[in-house]
N, C-alpha and C positions, 0 to 999 in steps of 0.2 A: 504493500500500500504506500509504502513511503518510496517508493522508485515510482511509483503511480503517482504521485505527487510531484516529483519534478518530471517527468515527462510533460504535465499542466502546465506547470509553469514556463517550461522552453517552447510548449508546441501551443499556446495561445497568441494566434497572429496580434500586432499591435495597432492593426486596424480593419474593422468589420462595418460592414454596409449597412447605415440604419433602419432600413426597412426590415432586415434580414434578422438585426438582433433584437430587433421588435416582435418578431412572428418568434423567433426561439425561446425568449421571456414568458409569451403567452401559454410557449408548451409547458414550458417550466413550471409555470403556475398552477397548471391542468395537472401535471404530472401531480405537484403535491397537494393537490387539491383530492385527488382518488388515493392517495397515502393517508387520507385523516387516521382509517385506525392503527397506521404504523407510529404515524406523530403521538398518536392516544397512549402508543403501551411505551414511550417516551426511548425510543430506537434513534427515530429521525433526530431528535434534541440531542443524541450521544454522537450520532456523527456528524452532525454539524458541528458539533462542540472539539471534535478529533481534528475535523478537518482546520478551526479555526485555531487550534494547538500548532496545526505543520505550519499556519501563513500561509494558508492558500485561498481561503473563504471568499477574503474580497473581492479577489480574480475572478476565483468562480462565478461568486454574485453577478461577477459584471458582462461575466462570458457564460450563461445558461446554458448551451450546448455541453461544451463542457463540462461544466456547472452537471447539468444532469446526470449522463455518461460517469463522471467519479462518483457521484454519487449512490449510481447504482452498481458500482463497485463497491464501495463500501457498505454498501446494505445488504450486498452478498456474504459479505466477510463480516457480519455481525452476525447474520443469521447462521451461517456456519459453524459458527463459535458457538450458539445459543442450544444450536439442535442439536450438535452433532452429539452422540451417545457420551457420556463418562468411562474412562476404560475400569474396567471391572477389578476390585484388590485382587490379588494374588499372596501365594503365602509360603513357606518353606519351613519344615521342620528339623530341628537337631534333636538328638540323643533318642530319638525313640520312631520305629516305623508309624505308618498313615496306614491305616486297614480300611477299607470299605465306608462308605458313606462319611470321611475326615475323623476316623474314630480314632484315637491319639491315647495311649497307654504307658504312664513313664513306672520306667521298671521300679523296681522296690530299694535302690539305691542308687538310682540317678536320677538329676534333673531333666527336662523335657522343656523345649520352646520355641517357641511359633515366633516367626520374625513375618511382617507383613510389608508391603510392597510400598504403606507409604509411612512406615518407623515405628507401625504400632508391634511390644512388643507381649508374649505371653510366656511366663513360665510356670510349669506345671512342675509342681513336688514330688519326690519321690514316691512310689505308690499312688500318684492320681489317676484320674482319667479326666479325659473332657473330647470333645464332637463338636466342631466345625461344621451344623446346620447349612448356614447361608454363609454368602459372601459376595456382596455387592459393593459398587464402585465407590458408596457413602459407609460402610465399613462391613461388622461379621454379628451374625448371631452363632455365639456358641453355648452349649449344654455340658454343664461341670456334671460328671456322674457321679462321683465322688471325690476328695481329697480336697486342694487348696491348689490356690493359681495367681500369680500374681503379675496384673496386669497394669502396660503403662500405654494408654493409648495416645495417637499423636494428634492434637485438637487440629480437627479442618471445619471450614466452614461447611454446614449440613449434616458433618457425622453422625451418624448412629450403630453405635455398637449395642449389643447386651450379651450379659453372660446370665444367662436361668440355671438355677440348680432346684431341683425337685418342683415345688409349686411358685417358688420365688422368683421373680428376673431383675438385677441389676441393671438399669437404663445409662449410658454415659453417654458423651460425645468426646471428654478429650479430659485425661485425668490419671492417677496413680491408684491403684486399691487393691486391697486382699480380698479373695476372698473363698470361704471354705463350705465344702456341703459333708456334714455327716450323714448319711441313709438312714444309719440304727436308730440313731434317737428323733430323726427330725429336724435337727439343729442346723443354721445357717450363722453363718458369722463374714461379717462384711467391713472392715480396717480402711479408712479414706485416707490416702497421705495428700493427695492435694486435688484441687478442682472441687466439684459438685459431683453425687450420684444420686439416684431415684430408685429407692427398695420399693418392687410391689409385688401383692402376694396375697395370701386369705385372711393373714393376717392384717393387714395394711393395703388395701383395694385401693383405695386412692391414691396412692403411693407416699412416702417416707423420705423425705429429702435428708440430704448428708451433707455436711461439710467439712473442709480439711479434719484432722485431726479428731474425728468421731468415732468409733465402734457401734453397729448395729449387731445385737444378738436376738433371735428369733426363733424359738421352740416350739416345735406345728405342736410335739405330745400337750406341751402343757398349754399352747396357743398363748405366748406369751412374748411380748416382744419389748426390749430396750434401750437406749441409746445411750451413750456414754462416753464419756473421753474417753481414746484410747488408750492411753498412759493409765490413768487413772484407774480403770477398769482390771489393766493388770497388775495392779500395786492392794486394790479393792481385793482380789478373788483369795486370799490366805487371811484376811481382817479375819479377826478373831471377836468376841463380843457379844456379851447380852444372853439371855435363854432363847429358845429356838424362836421364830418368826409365829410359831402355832402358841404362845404364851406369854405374859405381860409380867414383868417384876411385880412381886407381892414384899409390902414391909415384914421384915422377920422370915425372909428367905421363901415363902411360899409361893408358887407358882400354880396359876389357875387360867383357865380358856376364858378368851371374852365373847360374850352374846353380844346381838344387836339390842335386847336391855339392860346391858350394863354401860356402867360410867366409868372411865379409863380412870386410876386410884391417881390421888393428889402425891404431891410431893412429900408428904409429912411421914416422916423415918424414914424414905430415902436415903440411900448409901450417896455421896456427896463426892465429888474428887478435891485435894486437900486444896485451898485459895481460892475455891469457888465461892460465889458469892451464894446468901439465900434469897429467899422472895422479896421483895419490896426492896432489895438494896440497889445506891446508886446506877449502877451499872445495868440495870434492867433493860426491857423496853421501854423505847418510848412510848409517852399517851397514847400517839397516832399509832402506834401500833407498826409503826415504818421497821423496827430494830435497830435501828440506828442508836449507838451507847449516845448516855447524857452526858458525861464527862467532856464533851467538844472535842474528839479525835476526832480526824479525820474519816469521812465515811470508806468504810472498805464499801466492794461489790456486795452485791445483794445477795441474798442466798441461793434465790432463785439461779442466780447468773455465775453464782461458785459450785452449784446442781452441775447444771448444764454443761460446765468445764469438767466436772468430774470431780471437784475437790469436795469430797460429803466430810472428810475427816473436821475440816473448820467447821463446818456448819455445824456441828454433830459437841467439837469443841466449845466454841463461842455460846451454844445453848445452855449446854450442861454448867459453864461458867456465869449464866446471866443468872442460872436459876430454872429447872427446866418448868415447873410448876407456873412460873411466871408466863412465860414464852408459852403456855398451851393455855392460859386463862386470859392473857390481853396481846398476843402477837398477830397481826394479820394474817388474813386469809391466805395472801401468799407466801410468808411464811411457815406458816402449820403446814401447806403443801410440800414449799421446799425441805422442811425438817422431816418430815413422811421420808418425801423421794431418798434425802439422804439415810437415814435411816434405814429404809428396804436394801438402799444397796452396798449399805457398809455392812450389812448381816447384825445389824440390832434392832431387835426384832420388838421387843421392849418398847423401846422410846417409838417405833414405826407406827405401834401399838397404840399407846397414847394419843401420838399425833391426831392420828385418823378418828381416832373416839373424838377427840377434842374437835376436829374437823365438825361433824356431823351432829353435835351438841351445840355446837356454836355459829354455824352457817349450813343448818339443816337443808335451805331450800336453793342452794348455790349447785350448781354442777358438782364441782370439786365437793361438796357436803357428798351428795348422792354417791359419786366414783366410792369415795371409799368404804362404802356399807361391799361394794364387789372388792375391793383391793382387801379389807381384814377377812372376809370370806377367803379369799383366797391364799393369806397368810396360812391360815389356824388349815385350811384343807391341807396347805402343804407340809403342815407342822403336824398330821394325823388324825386332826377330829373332821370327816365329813358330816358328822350329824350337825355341830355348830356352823362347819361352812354350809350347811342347805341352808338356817336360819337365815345366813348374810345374804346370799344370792338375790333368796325371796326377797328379801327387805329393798335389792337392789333392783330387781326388774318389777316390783311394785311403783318405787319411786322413779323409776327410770326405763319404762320401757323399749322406747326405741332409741337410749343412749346407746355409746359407742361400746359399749362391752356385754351389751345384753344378747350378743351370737354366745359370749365366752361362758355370763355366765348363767347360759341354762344349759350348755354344754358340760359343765363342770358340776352344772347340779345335776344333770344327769348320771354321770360318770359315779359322784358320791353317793347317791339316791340305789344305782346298782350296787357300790360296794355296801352299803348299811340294809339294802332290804332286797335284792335279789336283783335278777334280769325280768321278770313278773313287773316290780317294783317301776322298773325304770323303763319299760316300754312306752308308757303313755309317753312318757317327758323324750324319748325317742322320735315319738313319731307327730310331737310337736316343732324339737329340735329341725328337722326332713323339711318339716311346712314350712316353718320361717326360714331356714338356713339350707338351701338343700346344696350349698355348694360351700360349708361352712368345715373349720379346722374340725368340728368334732364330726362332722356327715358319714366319717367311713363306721365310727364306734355305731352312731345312732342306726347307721344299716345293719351292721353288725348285732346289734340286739332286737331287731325287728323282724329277724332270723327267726321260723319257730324252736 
């Protein structure tokens, strides 16, 4: 095009006959005059704007003939570029053969990886497998069967990769992540080191956005899914702490289940850690209920926002130090949540306990009130007692039934309802499970007991 371009400029004579470049102006006009919808999808505005880049435009203008002729040269060479197909990735494997249908097997002590044609790279763990579905010129659908894979794909504009493991698909376009499928338990586990991803799945239908530095862990058995800093998450998983998540500290060492009619016990003979403050002193919350210390330090992050990052051990610290009696009688809503969250996932089960009582005594008819009648339900089920986890379930799909966890828990009052009074027991709640949920994390159990 740019040799096309000085050809224009050497071969436009320096003088034409005005009648002549009368009548070729008129064509010119007609010509773009029947281009309106190429002007519309704004093609014509791009090469005018190219040609007015090389210094040729005003000549043109002045010489139509011309003027046309390049022009419709370069509406060739736009539409060419526009249409012509994308060449399709291509891919090459090290350390381990390609069998039938891209099915990819790295052996039991060597690595395995996929190098792709435009720098996206994968490597597969010893003992994994993964299956190269599709592969298109915008990127690859592949199928993890098992193991861990860890993928760096190279951001193009339009990409679309995903990697699916069981019912789960990881969505990217251009990004670093782990990530692993167990079979046996159902477990999914997804590590972001940089970019954005999109977890979706039965768990998470609308999908689960990720950012840098997050872990998503996701348990179809127990239909449970969480996010977490990834650092954090593995510094969390040996925390030690508190009696089981199924019980609530008792003064004088007793441990007892909490119903949905009990009241989470007060601070009074509480074991105390030593320069902790007690109730009403300085150091408290504030009236608003913010957390914010009265002493005028400096505000730290909010708890909510030290959740998030993964640090529960401060929040969990900073509590027990205000006075924890305090902080679940006057702390805000979104505090009592982030002391829960941190709690659940530092394994103290205890304070998680409390929170959530405290929660739903004191902002009964709040979202967050309602969640956690399903969140202590589902502590104490996993701490051993189904019979108190059916009480919470009910309380929660009473007050809440088409919130976000009422697939989980009539599923799980199912599951308990079997284990405390039969397959007899828990077929109705089966083959209500089927109606509401018929494509739900518990559907294969509820078929399963609808088995005569």
């Amino acid at each position: 095009m740019s040799r096309l371009a000085d050809l224009a400029r050497e071969g436009i004579p320096a003088d034409v006959d005005a009648a002549h470049d009368a009548a070729e102006r008129a064509r010119f006009v007609e010509a773009v005059s029947r281009g309106a919808a190429l002007r519309r999808g704004g093609a014509w505005a791009r090469i005018e704007a190219w040609l007015r880049s090389l210094g040729v435009w005003p000549a043109l203008a002045e010489r139509p003939r011309w003027g046309l002729a390049l022009a419709g040269a370069a509406a060739l060479a736009v539409a060419l570029v526009v249409l012509w197909p994308a060449r399709r990735l291509d891919y090459a494997v090290e350390g381990a053969p390609v069998a039938a249908g891209g099915y990819i097997s790295a052996a039991a002590g060597d690595e395995a990886r996929l190098r792709f044609t435009d720098g996206t790279t994968v490597a597969l763990s010893p003992g994994s497998a993964l299956r190269v579905a599709e592969v298109e010129a915008t990127g690859a659908r592949m199928l993890l069967e098992h193991g861990r894979a860890s993928l760096r794909v190279t951001p193009r504009p339009k990409a679309r990769w995903s990697v699916e493991a069981g019912p789960f698909a990881v969505l990217v376009t251009g990004t670093a992540f782990d990530v692993s499928w167990t079979r046996g338990d159902g477990t999914l586990r997804v590590d972001l080191h940089e970019g954005s991803v999109t977890v979706r799945g039965p768990l998470a239908p609308d999908g689960l956005p990720l950012r840098a530095g997050q872990r998503l862990v996701a348990r179809m058995h127990e239909g449970d899914v969480q996010i977490s800093s990834a650092d954090a998450a593995s510094a969390a998983a040996p925390a030690q702490g508190g009696p089981s998540s199924a019980q609530a500290a008792q003064p004088g060492g007793e441990e007892k289940t909490i119903g949905p009619g009990d009241v989470a016990p007060d601070d009074a003979g509480a074991a105390r850690p030593e320069g902790s403050r007690a109730e009403g002193a300085p150091a408290g919350p504030s009236p608003d209920g913010s957390g914010a210390a009265a002493d005028g330090a400096a505000a730290a992050p909010s708890w909510a926002k030290r959740v998030a990052a993964g640090d529960f051990r401060s929040v969990l610290a900073e509590a027990e130090q205000r006075g924890l009696g305090g902080v679940l009688e006057r702390g805000s809503l979104d505090d009592l949540v982030a002391l829960a969250d941190a709690a659940r996932y530092a394994r103290r089960g205890d304070v998680a306990q409390r929170a959530l009582t405290a929660t739903r005594k004191r902002f009964p008819g709040t979202s967050h009130g309602k969640a956690a009648a399903f969140l202590l339900g589902r502590m104490v089920d996993d701490g051993g007692s189904p019979s108190a986890a059916v009480a919470w379930y009910d309380a929660y799909l009473a007050e809440s039934p088409g919130g976000p966890f009422a697939a989980e828990a009539l599923g799980r009052k199912m599951v308990a309802v079997e284990r405390t009074g039969g397959r007899a027991a828990a077929r109705p709640l089966a083959e209500l499970y089927l109606k509401r949920h018929p494509r739900g994390a518990h559907a294969p159990v509820a078929s399963d007991l609808m088995k005569p």
